[in-house]
C-alpha positions in Angstrom: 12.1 26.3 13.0 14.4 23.5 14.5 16.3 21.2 12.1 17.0 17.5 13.0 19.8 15.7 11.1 20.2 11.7 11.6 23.4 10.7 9.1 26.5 12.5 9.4 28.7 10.5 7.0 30.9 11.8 3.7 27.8 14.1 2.7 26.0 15.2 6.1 28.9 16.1 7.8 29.6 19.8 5.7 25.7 19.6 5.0 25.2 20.0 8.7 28.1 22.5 9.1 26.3 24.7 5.7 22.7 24.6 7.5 24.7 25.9 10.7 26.5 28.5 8.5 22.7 29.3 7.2 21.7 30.0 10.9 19.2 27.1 11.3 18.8 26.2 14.8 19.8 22.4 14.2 20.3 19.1 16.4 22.6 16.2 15.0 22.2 12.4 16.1 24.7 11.9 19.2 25.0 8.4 18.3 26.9 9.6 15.4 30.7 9.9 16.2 30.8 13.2 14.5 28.4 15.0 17.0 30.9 16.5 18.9 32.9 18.1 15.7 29.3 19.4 14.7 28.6 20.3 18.4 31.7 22.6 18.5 30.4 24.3 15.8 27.1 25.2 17.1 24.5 22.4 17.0 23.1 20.7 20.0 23.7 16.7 20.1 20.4 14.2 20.8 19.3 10.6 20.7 17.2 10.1 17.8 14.0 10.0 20.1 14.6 13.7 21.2 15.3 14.7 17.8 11.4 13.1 17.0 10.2 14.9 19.6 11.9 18.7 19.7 12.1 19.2 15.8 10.0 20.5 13.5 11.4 19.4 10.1 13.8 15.8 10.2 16.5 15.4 7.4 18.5 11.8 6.6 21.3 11.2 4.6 21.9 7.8 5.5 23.1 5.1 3.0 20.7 3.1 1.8 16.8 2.1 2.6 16.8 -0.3 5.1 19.1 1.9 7.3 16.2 4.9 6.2 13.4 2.6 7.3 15.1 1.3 10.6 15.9 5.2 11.7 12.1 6.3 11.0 10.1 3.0 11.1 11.8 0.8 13.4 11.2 -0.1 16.9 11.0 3.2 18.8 11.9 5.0 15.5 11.9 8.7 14.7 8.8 8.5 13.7 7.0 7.3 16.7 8.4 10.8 18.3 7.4 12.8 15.6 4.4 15.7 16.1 1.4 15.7 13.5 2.1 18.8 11.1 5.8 18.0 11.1 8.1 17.0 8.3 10.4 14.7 7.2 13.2 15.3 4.2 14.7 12.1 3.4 18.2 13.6 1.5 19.7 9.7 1.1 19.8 7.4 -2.3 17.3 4.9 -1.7 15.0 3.1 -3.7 11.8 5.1 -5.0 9.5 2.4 -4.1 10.9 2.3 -0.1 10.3 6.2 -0.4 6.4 5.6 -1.2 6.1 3.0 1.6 7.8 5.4 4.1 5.9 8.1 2.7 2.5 6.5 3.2 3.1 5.4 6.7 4.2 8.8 8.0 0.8 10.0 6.3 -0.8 7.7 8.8 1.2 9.8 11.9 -0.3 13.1 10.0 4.1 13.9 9.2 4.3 15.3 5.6 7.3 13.7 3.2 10.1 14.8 0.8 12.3 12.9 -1.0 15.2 14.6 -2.3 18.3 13.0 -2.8 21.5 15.1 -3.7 24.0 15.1 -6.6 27.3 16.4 -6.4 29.6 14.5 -3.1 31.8 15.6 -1.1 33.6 18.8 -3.3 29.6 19.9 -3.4 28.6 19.1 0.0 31.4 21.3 1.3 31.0 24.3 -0.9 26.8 24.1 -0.5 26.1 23.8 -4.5 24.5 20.0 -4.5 22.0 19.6 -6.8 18.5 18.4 -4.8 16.1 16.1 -6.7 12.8 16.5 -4.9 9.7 14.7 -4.5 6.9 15.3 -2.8 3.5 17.9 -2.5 4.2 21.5 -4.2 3.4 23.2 -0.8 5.5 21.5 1.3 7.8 21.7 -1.2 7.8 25.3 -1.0 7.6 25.7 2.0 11.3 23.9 2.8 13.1 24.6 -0.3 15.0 27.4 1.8 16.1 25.1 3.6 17.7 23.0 0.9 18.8 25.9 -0.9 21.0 26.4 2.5 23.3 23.6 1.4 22.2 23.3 -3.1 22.7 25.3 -5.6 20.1 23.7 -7.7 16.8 22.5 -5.6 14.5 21.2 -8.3 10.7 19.5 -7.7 10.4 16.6 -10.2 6.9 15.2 -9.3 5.2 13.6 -6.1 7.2 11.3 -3.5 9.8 8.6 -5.1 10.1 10.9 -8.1 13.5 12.5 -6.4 14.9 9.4 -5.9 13.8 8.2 -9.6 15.9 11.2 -10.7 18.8 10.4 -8.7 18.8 6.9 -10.4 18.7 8.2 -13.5 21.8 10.5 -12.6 23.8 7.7 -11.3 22.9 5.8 -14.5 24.5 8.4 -16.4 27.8 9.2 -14.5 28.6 5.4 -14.0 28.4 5.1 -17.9 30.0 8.0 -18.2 33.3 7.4 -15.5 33.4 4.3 -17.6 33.6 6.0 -20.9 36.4 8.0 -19.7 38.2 5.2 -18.6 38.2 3.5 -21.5 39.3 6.7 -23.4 41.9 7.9 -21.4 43.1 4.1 -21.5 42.9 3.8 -25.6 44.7 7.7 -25.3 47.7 5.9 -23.1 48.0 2.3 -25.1 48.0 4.4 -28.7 51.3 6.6 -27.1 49.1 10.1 -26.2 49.5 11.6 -23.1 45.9 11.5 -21.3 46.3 14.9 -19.4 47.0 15.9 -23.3 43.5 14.6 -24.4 41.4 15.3 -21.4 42.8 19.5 -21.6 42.0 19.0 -26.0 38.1 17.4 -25.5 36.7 19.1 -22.5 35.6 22.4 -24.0 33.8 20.0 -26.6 30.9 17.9 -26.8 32.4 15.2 -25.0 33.3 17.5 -22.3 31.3 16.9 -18.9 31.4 17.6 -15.3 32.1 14.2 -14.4 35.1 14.9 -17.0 36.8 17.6 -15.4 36.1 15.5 -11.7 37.3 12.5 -12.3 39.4 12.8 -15.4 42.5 14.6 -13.1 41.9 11.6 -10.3 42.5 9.0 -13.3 45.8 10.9 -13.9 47.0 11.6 -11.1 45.9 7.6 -9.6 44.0 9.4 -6.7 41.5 7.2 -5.5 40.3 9.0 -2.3 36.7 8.5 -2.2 34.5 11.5 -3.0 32.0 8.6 -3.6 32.7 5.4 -2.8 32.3 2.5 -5.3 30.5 0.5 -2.8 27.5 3.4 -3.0 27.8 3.5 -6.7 26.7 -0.1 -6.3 23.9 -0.1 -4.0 22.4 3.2 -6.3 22.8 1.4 -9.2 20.8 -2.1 -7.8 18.2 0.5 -7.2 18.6 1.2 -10.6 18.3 -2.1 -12.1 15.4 -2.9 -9.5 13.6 0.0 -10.4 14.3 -0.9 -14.1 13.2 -4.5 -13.7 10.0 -3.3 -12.0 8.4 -1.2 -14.7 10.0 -2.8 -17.8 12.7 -0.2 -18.9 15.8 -1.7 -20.7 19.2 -0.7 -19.1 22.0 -3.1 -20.5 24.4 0.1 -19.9 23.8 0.2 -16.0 24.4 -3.7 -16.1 27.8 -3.5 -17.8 29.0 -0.6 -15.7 27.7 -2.5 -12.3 29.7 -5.9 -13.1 32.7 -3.8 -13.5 32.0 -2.1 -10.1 31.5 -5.3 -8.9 34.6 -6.8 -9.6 36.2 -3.3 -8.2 34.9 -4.3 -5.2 35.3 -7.9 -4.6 39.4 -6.9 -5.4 39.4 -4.2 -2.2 38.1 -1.5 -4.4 34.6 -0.8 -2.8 35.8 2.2 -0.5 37.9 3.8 -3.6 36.4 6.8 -5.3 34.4 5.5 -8.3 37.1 7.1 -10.4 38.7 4.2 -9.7 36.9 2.1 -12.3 40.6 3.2 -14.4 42.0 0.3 -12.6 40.0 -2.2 -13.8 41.1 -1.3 -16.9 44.6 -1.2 -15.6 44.3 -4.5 -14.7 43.0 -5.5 -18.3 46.2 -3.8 -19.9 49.2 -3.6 -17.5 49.8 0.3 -17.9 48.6 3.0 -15.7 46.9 6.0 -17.1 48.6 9.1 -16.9 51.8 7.3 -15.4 
């Protein structure tokens, strides 16, 4: 089976290098400045119209659905290269309702869809435990889950195409909410004279313990704000969210609260900070920085 991979950002870049370590035989977009790096370790480089044409299953991880739409549906897209029979994975964040438009016209070219976005970042993609959230038909499901399994640790089905992506929303709803919580904690543990490395090593064997805790409480302290996952994605999952929200009638004053503060992260040179770096909005409320 030969692999095609079109997005070689944050994310694809180990994913690639994991499906390589898996012994896929796998192409990588050479209009993508890291083609040589994933060259050097065994993949071949192509245009996107080769990569159409040569392979049998196409991945994304691109960043948003436009970008998805433009690769496969656009003007001498993917697509149009594509075989009948072959597949397409769509790994990146995007709206679920772009996934069932995309979906239905690949059914058209007789190309099957999956749309399983990933949970984890960078840490994750390295090491090859994201979590997949997949939609799309049991049997082709099946069939490619190996595949996924190459760079996951957890490759779960969670209905027909757009339900992945429905499931990533709902993940990105909670670890927004949930980086905020922690910020506000960690900030009430600082202002009230406890040390926050004291409280985050006293609460995370508890309830409130998490695995966005024990990620992103450490950057708070320390005021490391190298992205893992940029604020400016947070953003653009999380207007999915509220879209998606807005469309079938589900309340989500949470999601709103957490995106105004993203927002003002980012219109203050915060969108390419780690979204850990919500802590500074809150330093910027209070005048102290957590942990320091």
């Amino acid at each position: 089976m030969k692999i095609g991979l079109i997005g070689l950002g944050i994310m694809g870049r180990p994913m690639a290098k994991n499906l390589l370590k898996a012994g896929y035989d796998l192409t990588v977009s050479s209009a993508n400045r890291a083609a040589p790096e994933l060259a050097a370790a065994g993949a071949k480089a192509a245009p996107n119209a080769e990569i159409g044409e040569t392979c049998d299953l196409v991945l994304t991880m691109l960043p948003n659905s436009p970008q998805v739409k433009a690769v496969m549906l656009g003007e001498d897209g993917v697509a149009a290269h594509m075989k009948p029979g072959s597949v397409f994975i769509d790994m990146s964040s995007i709206n679920p309702v772009a996934s069932k438009e995309i979906a239905a016209e690949l059914s058209k070219r007789g190309i099957k869809m999956l749309d399983a976005p990933v949970s984890g970042g960078e840490p994750k993609a390295i090491d090859g435990t994201l979590s997949f959230m997949v939609g799309g038909k049991q049997e082709v499901f099946d069939q490619y889950k190996p595949v996924l399994e190459a760079m996951g640790s957890s490759v779960v089905r969670c209905g027909d195409v757009g339900a992945g992506n429905t499931t990533k929303l709902a993940n990105q709803i909670i670890v927004a909410c949930n980086i905020q919580a922690l910020a506000e904690a960690l900030t009430l543990a600082q202002k009230a004279g406890v040390d926050p490395e004291l409280v985050f090593q006293a609460i995370r064997g508890g309830l409130a313990g998490s695995t966005v805790m024990n990620a992103k409480a450490p950057m708070m302290i320390e005021g490391n704000d190298k992205p893992g996952f940029k604020i400016d994605l947070h953003i653009k999952d999380l207007n999915n969210a509220l879209d998606c929200a807005h469309t079938v009638g589900a309340p989500v004053p949470m999601t709103a609260q957490v995106q105004e503060i993203l927002q003002w992260m980012h219109n203050h040179e915060g969108g390419q900070k780690d979204h850990s770096a919500i802590a500074q909005y809150y330093e910027y409320l209070t005048g102290i920085q957590i942990g320091r």
